[in-house]
N, C-alpha and C positions, 0 to 999 in steps of 0.2 A: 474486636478484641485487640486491646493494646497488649506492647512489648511487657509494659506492667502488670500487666494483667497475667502475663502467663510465668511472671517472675518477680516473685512476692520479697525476692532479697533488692528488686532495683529502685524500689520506691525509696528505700531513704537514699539513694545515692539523685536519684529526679528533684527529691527536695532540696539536699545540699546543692543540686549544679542551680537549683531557679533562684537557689539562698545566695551562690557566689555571682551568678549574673544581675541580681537586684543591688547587691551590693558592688559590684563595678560600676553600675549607671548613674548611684548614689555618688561615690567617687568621684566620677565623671563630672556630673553635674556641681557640685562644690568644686572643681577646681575651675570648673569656667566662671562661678559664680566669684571665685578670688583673682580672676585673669579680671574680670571685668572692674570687680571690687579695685584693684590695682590699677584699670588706668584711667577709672575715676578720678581716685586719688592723682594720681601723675597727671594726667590732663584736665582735671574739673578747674571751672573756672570761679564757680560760686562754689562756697561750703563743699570742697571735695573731699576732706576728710569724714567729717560727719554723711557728706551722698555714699561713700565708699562703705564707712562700718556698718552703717545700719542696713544697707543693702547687700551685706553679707551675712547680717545677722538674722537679717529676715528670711533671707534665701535658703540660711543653714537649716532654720524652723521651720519651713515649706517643704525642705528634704526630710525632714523627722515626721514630720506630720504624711507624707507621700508613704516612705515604709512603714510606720506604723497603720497605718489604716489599709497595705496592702495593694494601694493605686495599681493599676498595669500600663497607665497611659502617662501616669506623671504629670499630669496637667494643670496644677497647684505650682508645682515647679517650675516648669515650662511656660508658665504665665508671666509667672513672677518674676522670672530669669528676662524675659520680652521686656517687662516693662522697667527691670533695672536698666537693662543694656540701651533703652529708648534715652530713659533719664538720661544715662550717662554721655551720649552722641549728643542728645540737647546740652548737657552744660560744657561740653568739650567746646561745640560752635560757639 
């Protein structure tokens, strides 16, 4: 028997805190996706504007697509975050 189980007021407070914890990771995760977007731009050496937006535009939609569907692992994201920041270390050298 859980804590919710025996206290039928705490369940919407379990879903607001799992609602403000998914939405911090999402956060999280968009602002590294604009750290990296950024020194794309600032250090790419080919097409760094164009490597920078589109790889923030896609990242931003790999975070929409991760909460909406619910992910727990984020791994859509966390992919996609890997293989910008790759790009982006190859077009910096």
């Amino acid at each position: 028997m859980t804590m919710a189980d025996r206290h039928p007021d705490l369940e919407p407070h379990v879903d607001t805190w799992r609602g403000f914890i998914r939405g911090s990771l999402a956060t999280v995760l968009a602002c590294v996706y604009v750290l990296v977007g950024l020194v794309s731009i600032g250090f790419g050496s080919t097409l760094p504007l164009f490597i920078g937006f589109v790889g923030m535009i896609v990242g931003f939609i790999a975070i929409a697509i991760d909460l909406r569907t619910g992910s727990r692992s984020w791994g859509l994201s966390l992919g996609i975050l890997a293989v910008f920041a790759l790009i982006t270390v190859i077009n910096i050298y």
